[in-house]
TIZA-884236 format. One line per 3 residues: number of its first residue (from 0); their letters; for each residue z, x negated, y of N, C-alpha, C. Coordinates in steps of 0.1 Angstrom, whole numbers. Each point is the difference from the previous one (the first is absolute). Layout:
# residues N
NUM = A = Z/X/Y/Z/X/Y/Z/X/Y; ...
//
This chain:
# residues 461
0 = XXX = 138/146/-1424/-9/3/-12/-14/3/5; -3/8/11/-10/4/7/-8/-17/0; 4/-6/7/-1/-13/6/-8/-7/-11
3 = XXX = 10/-3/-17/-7/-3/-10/-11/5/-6; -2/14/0/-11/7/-2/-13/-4/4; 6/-3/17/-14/-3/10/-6/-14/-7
6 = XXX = 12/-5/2/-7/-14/-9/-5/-2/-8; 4/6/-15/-10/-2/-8/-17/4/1; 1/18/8/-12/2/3/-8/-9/8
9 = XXX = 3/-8/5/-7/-9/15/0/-13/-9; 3/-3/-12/-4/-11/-7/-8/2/-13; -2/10/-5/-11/8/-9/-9/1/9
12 = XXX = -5/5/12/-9/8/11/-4/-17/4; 6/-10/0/-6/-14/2/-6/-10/-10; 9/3/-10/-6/-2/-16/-14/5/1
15 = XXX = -5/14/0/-9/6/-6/-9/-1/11; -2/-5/11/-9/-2/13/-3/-13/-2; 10/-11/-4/-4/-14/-4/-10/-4/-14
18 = XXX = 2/13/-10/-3/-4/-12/-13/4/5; -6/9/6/-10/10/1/-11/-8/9; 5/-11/8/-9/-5/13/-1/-13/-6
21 = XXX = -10/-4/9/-5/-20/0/9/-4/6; 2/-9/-4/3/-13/5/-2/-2/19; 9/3/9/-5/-3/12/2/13/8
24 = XXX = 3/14/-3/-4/10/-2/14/4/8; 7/3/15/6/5/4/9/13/-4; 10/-2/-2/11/8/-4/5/10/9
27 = XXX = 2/14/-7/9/11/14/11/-11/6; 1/5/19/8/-9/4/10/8/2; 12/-9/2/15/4/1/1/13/7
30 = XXX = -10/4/8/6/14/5/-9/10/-11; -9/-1/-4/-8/6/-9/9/9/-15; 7/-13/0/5/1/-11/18/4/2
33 = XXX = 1/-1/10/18/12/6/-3/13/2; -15/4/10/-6/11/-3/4/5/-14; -10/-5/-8/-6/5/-11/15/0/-9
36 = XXX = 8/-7/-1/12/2/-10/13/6/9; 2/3/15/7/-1/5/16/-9/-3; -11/-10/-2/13/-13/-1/3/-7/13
39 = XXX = 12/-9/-1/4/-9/14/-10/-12/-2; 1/-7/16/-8/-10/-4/7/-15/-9; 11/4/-2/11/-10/-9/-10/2/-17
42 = XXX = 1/14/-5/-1/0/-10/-19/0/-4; -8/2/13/-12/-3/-3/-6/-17/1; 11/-11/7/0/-9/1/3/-9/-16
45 = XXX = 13/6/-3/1/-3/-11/-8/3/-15; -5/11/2/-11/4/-13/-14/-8/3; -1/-7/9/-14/-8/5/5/-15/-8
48 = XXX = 11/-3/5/5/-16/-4/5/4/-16; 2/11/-3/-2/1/-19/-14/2/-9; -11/5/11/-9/1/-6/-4/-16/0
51 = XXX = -1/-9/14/1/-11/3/-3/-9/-12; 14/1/-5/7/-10/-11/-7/2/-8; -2/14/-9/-16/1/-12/-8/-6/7
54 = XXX = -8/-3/5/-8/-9/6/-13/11/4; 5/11/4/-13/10/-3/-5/0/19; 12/-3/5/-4/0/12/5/-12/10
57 = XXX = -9/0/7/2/-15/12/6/6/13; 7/-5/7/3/5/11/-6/-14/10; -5/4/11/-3/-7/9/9/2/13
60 = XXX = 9/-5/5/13/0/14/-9/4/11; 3/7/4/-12/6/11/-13/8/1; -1/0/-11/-12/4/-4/-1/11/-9
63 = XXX = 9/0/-10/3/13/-9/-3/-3/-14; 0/9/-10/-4/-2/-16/-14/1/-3; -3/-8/-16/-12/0/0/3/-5/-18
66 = XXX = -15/12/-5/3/-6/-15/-1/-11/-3; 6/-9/-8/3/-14/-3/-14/-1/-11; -4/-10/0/-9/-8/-7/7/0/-15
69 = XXX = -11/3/-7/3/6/-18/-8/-10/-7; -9/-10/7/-4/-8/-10/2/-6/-15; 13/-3/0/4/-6/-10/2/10/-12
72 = XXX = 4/14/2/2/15/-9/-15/-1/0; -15/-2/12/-10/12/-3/-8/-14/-6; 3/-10/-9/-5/-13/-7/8/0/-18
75 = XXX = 16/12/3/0/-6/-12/16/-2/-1; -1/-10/9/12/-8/4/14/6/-1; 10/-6/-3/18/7/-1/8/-16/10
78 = XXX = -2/7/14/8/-12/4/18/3/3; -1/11/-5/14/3/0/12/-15/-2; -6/-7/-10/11/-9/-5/4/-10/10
81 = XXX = -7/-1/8/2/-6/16/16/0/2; -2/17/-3/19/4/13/6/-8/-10; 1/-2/-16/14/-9/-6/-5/-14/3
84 = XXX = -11/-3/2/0/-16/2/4/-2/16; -2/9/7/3/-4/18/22/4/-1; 1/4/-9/12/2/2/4/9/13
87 = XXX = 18/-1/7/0/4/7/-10/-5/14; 1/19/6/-2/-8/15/3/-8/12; -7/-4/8/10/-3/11/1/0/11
90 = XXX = 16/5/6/-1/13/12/-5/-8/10; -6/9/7/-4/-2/16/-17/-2/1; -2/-5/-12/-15/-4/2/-8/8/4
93 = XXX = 2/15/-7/-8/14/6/2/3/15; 13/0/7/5/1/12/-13/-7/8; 7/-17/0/-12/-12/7/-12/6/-3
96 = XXX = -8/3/-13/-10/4/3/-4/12/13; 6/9/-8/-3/10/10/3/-4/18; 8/-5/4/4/-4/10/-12/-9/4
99 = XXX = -9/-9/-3/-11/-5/-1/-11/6/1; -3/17/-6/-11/0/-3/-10/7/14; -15/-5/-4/-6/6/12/-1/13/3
102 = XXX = 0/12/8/-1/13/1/-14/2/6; -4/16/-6/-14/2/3/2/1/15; -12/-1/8/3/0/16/2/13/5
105 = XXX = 0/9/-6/6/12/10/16/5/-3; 7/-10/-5/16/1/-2/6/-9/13; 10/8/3/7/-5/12/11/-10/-6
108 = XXX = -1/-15/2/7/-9/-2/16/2/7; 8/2/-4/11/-1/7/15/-6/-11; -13/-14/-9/9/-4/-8/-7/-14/-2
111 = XXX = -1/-10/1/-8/-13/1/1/-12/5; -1/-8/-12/7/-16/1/-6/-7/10; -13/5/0/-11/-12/14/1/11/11
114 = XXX = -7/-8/4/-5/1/14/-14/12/-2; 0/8/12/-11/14/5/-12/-13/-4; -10/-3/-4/-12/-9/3/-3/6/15
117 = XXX = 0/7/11/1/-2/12/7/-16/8; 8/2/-11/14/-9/10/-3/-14/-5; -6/-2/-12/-7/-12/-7/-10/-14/6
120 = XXX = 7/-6/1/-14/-14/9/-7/-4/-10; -8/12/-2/-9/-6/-12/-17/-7/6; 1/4/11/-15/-13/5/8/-11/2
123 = XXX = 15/-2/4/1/-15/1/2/-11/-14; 6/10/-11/-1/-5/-10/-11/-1/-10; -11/8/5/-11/-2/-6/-5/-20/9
126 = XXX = -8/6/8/0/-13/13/9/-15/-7; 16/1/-7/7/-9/-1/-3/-6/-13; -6/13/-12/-5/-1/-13/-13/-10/1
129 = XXX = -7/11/6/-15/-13/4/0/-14/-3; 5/-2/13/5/-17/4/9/-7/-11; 10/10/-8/3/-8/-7/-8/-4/-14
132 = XXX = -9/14/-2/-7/-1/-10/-14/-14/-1; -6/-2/13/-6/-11/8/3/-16/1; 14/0/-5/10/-17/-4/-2/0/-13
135 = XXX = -8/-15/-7/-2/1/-16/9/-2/-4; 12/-9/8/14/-1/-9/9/10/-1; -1/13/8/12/15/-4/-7/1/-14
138 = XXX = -11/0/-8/-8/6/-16/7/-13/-10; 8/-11/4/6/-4/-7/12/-1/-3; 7/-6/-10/9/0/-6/13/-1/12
141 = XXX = 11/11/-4/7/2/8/13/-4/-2; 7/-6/4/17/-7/-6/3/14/-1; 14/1/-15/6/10/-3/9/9/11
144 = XXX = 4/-8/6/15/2/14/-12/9/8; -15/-7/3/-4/10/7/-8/-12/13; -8/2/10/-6/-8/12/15/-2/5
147 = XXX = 2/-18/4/9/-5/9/2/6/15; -10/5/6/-2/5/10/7/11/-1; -6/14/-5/6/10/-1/16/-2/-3
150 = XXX = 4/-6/-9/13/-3/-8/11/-3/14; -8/-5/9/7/-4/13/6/11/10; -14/3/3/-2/15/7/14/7/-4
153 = XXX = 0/7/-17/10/6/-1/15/-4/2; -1/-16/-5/16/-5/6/0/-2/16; -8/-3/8/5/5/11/4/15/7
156 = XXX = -4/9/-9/4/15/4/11/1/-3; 2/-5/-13/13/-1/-9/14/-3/13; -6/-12/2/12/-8/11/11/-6/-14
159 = XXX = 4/-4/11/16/-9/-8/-7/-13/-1; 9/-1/-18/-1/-13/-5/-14/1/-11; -8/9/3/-12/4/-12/-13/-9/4
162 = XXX = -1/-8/-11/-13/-11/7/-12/8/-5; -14/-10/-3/-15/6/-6/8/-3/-17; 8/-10/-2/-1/-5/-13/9/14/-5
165 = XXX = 5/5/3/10/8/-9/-7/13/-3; -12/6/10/-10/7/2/-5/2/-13; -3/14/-9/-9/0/-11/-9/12/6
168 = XXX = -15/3/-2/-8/10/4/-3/7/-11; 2/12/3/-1/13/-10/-15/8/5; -4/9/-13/-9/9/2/7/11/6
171 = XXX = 9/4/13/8/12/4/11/-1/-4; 4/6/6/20/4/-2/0/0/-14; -2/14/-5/-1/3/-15/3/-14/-7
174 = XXX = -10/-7/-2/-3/-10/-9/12/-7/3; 4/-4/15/11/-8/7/15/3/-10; -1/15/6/17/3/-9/3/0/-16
177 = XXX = -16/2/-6/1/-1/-15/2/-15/-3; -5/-12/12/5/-15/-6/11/4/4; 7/1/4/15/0/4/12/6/-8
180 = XXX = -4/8/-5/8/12/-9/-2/-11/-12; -13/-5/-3/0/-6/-16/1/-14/-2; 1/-3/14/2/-19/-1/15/0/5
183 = XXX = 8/12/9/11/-5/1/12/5/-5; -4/11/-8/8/13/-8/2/1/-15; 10/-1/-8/-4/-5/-15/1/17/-9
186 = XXX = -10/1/-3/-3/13/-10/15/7/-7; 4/9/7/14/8/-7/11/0/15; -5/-13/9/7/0/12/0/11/12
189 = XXX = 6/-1/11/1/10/9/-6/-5/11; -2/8/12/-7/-2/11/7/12/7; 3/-4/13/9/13/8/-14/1/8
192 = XXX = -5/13/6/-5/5/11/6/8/5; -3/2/16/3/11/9/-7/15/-10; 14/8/9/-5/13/-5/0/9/10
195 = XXX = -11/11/7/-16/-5/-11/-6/-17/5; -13/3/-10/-5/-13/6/-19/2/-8; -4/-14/4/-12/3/-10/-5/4/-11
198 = XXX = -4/7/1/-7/4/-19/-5/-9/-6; -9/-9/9/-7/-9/-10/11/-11/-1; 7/-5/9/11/-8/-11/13/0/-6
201 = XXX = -1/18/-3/10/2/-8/-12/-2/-20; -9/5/5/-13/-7/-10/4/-8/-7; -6/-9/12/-6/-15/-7/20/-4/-6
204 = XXX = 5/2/8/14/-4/-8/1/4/-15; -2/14/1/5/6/-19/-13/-7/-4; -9/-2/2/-13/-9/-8/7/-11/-4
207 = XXX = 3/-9/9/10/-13/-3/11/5/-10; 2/13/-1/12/-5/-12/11/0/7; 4/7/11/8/1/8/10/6/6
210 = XXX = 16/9/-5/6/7/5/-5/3/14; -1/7/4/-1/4/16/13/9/1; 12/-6/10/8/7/3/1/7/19
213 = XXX = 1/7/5/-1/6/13/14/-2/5; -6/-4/20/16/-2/8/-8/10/8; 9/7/4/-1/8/12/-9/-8/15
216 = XXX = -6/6/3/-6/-3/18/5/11/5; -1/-7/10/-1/8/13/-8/-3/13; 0/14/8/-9/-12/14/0/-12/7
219 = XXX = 17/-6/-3/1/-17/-1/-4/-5/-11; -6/3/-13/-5/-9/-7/11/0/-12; 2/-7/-8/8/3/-13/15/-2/8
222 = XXX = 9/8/-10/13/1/8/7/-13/-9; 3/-10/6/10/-14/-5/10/5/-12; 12/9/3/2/1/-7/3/3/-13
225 = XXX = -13/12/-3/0/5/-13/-10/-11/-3; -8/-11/7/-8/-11/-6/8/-7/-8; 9/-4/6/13/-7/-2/6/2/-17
228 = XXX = 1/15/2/9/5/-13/-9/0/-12; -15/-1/3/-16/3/-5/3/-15/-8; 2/-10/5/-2/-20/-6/11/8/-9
231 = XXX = 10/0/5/17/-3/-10/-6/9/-11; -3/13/-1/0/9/-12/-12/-10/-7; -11/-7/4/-14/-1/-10/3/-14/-4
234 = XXX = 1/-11/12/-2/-10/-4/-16/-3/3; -1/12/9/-17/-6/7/-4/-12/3; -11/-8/-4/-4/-9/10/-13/-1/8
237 = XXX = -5/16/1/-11/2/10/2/17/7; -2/-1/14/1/7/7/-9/6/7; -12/9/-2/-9/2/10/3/9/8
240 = XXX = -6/-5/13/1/3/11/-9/3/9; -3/12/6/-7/0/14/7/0/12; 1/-10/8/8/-3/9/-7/10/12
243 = XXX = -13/0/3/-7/5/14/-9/14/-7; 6/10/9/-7/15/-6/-2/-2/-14; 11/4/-8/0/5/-12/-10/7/-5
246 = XXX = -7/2/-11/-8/7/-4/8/9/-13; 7/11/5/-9/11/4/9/-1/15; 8/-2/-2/9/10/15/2/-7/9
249 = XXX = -5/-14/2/-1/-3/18/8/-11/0; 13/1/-7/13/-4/6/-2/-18/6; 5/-4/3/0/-11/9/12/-8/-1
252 = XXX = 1/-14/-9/14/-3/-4/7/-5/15; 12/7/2/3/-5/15/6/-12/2; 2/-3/12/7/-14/4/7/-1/-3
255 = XXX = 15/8/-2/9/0/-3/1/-6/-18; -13/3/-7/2/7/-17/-4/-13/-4; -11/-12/9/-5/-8/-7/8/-9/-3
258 = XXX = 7/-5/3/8/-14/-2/10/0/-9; 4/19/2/9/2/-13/-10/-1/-15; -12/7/4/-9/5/-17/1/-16/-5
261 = XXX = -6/-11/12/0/-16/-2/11/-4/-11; 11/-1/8/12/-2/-5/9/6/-14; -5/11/-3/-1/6/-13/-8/-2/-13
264 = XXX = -12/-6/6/-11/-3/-11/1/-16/-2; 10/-10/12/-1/-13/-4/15/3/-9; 9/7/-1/9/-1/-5/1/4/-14
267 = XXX = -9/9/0/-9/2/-19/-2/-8/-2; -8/-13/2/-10/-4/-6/-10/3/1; -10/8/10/-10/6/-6/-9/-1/8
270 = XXX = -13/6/-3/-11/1/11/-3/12/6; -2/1/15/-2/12/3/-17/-1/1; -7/10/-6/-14/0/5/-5/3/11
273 = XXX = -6/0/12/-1/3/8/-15/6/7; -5/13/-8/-10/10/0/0/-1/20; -8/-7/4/-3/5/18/-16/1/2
276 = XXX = 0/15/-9/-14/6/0/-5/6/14; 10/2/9/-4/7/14/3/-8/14; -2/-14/-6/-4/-4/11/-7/0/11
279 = XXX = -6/3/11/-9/4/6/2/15/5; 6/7/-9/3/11/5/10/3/6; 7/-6/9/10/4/6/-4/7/12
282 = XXX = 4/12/0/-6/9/10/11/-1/15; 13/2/-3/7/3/12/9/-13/0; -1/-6/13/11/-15/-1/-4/-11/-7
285 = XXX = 3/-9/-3/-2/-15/-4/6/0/-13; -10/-4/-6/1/-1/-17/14/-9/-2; 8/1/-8/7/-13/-4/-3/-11/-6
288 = XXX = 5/-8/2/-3/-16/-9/-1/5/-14; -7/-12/-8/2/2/-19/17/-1/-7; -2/5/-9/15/-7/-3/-2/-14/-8
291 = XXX = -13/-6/2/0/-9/-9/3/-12/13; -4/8/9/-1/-13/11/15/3/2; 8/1/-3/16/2/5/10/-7/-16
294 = XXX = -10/-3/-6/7/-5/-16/-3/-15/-1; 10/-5/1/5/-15/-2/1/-5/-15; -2/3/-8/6/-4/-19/-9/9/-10
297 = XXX = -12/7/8/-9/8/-14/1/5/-4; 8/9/5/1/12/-5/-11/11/-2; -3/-2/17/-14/12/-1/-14/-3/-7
300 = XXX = -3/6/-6/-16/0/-11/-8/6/12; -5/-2/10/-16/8/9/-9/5/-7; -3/12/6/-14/6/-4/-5/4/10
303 = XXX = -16/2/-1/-6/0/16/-13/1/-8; -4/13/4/-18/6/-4/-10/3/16; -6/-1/-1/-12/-1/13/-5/16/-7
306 = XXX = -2/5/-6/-9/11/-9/10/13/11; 14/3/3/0/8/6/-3/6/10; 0/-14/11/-2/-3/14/-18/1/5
309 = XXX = -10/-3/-14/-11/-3/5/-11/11/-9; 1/-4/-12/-9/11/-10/9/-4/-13; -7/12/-5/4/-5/-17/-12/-7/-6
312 = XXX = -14/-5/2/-10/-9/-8/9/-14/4; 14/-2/12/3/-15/3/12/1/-12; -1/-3/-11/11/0/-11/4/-15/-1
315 = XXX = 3/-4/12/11/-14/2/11/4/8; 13/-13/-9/12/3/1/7/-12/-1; 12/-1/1/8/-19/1/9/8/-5
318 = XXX = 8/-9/-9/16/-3/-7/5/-11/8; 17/0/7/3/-10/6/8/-8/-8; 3/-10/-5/12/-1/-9/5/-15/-4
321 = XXX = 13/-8/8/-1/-12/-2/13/-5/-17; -10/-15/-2/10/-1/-7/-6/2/-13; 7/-4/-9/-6/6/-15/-4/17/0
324 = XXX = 6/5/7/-10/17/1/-6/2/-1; -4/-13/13/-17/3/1/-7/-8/-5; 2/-8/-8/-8/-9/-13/0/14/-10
327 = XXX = 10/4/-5/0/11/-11/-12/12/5; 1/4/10/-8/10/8/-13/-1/-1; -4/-17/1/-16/-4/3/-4/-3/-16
330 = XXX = 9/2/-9/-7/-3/-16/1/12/0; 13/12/1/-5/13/-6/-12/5/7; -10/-1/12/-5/4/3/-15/-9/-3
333 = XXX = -2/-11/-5/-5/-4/-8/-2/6/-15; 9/5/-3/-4/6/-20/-6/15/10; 0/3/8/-4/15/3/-18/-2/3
336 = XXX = -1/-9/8/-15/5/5/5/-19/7; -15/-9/-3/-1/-17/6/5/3/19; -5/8/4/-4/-4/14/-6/16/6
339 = XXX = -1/1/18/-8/11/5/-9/-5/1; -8/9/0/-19/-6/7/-1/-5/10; -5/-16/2/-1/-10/8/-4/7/12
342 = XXX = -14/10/-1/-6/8/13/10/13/8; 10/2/-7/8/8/3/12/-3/9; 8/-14/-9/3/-8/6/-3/-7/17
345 = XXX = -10/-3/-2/-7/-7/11/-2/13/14; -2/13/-9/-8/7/14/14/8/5; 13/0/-9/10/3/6/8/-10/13
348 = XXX = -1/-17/-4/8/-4/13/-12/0/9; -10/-2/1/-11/2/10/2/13/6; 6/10/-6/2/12/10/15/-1/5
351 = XXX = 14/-3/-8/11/0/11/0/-10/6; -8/-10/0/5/-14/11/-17/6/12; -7/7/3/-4/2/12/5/11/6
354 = XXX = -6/0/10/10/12/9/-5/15/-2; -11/2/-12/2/13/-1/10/6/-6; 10/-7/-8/12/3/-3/12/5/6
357 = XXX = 0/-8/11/4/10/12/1/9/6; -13/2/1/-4/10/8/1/11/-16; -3/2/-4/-1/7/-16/10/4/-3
360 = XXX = 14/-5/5/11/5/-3/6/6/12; -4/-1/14/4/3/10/-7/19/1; -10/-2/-4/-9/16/-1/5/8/-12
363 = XXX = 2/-7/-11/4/6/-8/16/6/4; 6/-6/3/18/3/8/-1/12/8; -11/3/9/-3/8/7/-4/12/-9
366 = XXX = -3/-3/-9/-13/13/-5/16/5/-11; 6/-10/-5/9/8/-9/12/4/7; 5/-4/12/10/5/8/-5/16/3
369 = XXX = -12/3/5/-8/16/4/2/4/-12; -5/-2/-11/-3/9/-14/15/1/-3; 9/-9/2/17/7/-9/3/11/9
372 = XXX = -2/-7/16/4/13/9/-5/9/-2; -14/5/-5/-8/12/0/8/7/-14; -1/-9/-11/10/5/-10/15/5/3
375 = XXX = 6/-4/7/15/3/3/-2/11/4; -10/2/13/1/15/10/-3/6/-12; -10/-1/-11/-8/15/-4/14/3/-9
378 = XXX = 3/-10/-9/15/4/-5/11/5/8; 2/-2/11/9/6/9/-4/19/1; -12/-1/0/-9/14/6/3/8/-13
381 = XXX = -11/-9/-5/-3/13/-14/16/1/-10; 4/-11/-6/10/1/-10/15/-6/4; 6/5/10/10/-5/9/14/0/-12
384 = XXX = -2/8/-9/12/-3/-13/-3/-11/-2; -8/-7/0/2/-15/-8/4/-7/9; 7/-14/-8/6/-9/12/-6/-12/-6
387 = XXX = -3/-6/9/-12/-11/6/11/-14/5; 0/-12/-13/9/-10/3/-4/-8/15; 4/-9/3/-1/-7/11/-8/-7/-3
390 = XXX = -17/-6/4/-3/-12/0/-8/-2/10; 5/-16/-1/-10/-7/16/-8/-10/-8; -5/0/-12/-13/-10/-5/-4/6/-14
393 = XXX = -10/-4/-4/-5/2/-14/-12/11/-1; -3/6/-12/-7/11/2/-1/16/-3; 14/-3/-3/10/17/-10/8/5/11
396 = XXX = 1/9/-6/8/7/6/13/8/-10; 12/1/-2/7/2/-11/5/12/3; -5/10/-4/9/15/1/4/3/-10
399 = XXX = 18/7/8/6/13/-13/-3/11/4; -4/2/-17/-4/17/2/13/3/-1; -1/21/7/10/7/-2/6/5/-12
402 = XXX = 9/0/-4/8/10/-13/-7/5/-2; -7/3/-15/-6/7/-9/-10/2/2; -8/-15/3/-15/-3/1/-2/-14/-8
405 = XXX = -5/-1/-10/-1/-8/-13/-15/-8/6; 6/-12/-1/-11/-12/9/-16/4/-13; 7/-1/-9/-15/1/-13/-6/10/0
408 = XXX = 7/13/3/-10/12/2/-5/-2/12; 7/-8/10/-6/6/16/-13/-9/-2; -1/-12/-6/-11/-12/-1/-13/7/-14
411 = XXX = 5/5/-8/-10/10/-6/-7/10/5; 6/10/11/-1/10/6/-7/-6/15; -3/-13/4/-6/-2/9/-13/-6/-6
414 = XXX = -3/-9/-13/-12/-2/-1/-6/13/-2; 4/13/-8/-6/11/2/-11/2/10; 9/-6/16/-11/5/8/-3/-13/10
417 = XXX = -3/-11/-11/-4/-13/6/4/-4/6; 13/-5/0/8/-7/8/8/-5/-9; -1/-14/-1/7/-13/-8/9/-5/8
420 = XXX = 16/5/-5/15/-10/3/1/-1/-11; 13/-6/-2/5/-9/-6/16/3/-5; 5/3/-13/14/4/-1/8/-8/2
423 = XXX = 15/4/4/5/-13/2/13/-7/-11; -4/9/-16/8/-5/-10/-2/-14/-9; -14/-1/7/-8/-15/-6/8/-10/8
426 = XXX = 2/1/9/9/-13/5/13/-3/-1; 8/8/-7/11/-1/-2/-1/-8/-17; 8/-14/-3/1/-3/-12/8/8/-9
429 = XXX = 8/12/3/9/5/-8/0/19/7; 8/3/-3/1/12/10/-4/3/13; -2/6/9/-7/3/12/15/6/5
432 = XXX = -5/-5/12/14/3/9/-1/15/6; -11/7/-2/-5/13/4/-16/5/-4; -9/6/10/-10/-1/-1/-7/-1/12
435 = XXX = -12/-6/-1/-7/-9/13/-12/0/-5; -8/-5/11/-11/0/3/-8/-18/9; -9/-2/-8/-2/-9/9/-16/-1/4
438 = XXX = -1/2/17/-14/1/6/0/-10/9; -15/-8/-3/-4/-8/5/-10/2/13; 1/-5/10/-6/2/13/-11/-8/1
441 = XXX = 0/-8/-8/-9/-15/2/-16/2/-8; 3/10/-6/-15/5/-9/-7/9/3; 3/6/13/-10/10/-2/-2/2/19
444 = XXX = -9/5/7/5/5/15/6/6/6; 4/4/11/8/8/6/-3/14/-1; -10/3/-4/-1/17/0/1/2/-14
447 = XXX = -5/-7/-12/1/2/-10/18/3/-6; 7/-10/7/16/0/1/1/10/5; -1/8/9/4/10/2/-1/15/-1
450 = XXX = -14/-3/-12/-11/18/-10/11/-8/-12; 4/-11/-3/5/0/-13/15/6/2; 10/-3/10/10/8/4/1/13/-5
453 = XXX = -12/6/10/-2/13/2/0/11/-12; -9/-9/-10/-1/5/-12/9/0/-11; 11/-12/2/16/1/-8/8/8/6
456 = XXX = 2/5/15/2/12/3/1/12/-2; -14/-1/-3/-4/16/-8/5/-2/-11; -3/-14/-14/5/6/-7/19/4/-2
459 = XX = 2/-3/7/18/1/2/5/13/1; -11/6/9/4/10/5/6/16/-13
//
């Protein structure tokens, strides 16, 4: 009862601060406002995302609250009627955002999809832009599939039986799994993913119109046979998958697991998608092969983004897909957007076919092997209750928190004092197997990783 009390007071006390200020105009922050009502940071998080929804306040992920722009009320305007015409929402889009958004620079990253811009080859892909901006033929018309060249590039990473022709070029992953979900998925159908797994394509999947049903992972990668039991109950015929460091928890489909996942998904019928966003990041031991290069009959759909590995301004990406798939694939990705920008195009194979590619990924391997280790010790040091999954590539790190530490309060209760993780109920498509945490090593430096520790620490304590 206490609890509801606080709440209402902490949502009138944000009402009447929003009505009162401009547009733009900073809001008490989360610790301001637990002070001031002595509420948790559960139920001051929540009175923010109800004031939210009136539209009286904006929140910015990293950054904090800020009176929302009143234009339309201070003209006259009733845009209320919006919410019956937008209908329902749809989930995950706020998540992706936030998971996306930029932070002011004095917040300690220890939650982030790119790369530190330290770790970034951004003079070689400037240098690679140039040159390609300098060819009058990249400023023209570009085939839908995408440059033959590049298209290549990515089926030879691919391996197997994946030529340039089967090759479609996306603006980034994103774009990649939304053709995929909506050119190979029919609106009301199912899609199995690992559980957990990506946020953003448990997304783009409910966008398509998509049952999303969850199989268990583990640190080998999805377990065969609740996959198994996952086809018989749905009648699935798409599977996504991250075969190499899972996002969020590492896991690594093992030797043992692939030939069976193979053999389960040709015996559906179905396609397995094949998310190998962390390529390049294999930190400890030798990456494994694709599973697409081990698929004989097309099963596997490839996906493969350059944006993780290099920056996010490189928003190119390849679909692999032979066969009518990949005819269906290269028109649904046609009604979305004609083609990538020819200069974009161009200044991306000009950078992985020279050798600063190499070397780019060799420094990088180095620089993210130090920063997980620097992360693992400070978590060993400072917060030794939590347990820290196994990984040897990617950029996360997957912790369980202890008994009766609530991943939402602890992720509320850390931007308090500027420090951005990440909950770990978004990745689960259904129920969460517990509560978790997921920190990234790849965003931020080594000492930063370890004042951000320090300070989830304290607040634990």
């Amino acid at each position: 009862m206490n609890e509801d009390n606080a709440a209402v007071r902490v949502i009138e006390d944000l009402r009447a601060t929003a009505r009162s200020g401009r547009a733009g105009d900073r809001m008490p922050s989360v610790r301001e406002l637990m002070a001031r009502h002595r509420a948790s940071p559960a139920t001051v998080q929540q009175a923010i995302q109800r004031v939210a929804a009136e539209g009286l306040v904006e929140v910015r992920p990293g950054r904090g609250s800020f009176v929302a722009a009143r234009a339309g009320r201070a003209s006259g305007q009733d845009l209320s009627w919006q919410s019956v015409a937008l209908g329902e929402g749809r989930p995950g889009e706020e998540l992706v955002a936030n998971l996306l958004a930029v932070p002011k620079p004095e917040v300690i990253q220890l939650s982030s999809g790119y790369l530190d811009p330290d770790l970034q080859p951004t003079e070689a892909l400037g240098a690679a832009l140039t040159r390609a901006a300098r060819r009058p033929a990249s400023w023209g018309r570009v085939p839908v599939e995408g440059s033959e060249e590049l298209r290549a590039w990515f089926a030879r990473e691919a391996g197997g039986e994946l030529r340039a022709g089967d090759m479609t070029v996306c603006a980034g992953a994103q774009e990649a799994l939304a053709t995929v979900f909506r050119g190979l998925g029919e609106r009301g159908g199912t899609v199995l993913v690992e559980s957990p797994t990506y946020l953003g394509a448990i997304a783009a999947a409910r966008d398509a119109g998509l049952k999303v049903v969850p199989v268990p992972a583990d640190e080998d990668g999805v377990r065969p046979e609740l996959l198994q039991a996952a086809f018989t109950h749905t009648g699935a015929k798409l599977f996504y998958c991250q075969p190499l460091h899972a996002n969020p928890h590492g896991g690594v489909l093992s030797d043992d697991r692939r030939p069976e996942v193979l053999r389960i998904v040709a015996a559906a019928g179905a396609f397995l998608v094949e998310d190998d966003w962390a390529r390049g990041f294999t930190l400890d031991g030798t990456a494994p092969p694709t599973m697409a290069s081990q698929d004989t009959d097309g099963h596997v759909v490839y996906v493969r983004s350059l944006t993780k590995v290099a920056a996010p301004g490189l928003r190119v990406a390849a679909i692999g897909a032979r066969g009518p798939a990949g005819r269906r694939l290269r028109t649904t990705r046609s009604r979305q957007d004609l083609y990538v920008a020819g200069p974009l195009q161009e200044a991306a194979i000009d950078f992985v076919t020279s050798p600063v590619w190499r070397r780019h990924l060799r420094t990088l391997q180095q620089a993210l092997r130090s920063r997980r280790d620097a992360l693992r010790t400070a978590l060993a040091t400072h917060l030794p209750e939590f347990t820290v999954a196994p990984s040897s590539g990617g950029l996360h790190l997957w912790v369980t928190l202890p008994d009766g530490l609530d991943d939402v309060e602890l992720t509320t209760a850390a931007a308090a004092r500027d420090v951005v993780v990440f909950p770990g109920r978004p990745w689960f498509a259904a129920e969460p197997s517990g509560n978790f945490l997921r920190l990234t090593y790849g965003g931020a430096p080594e000492h930063a990783l370890v004042e951000g520790v320090r300070r989830l620490s304290d607040i634990t304590r």
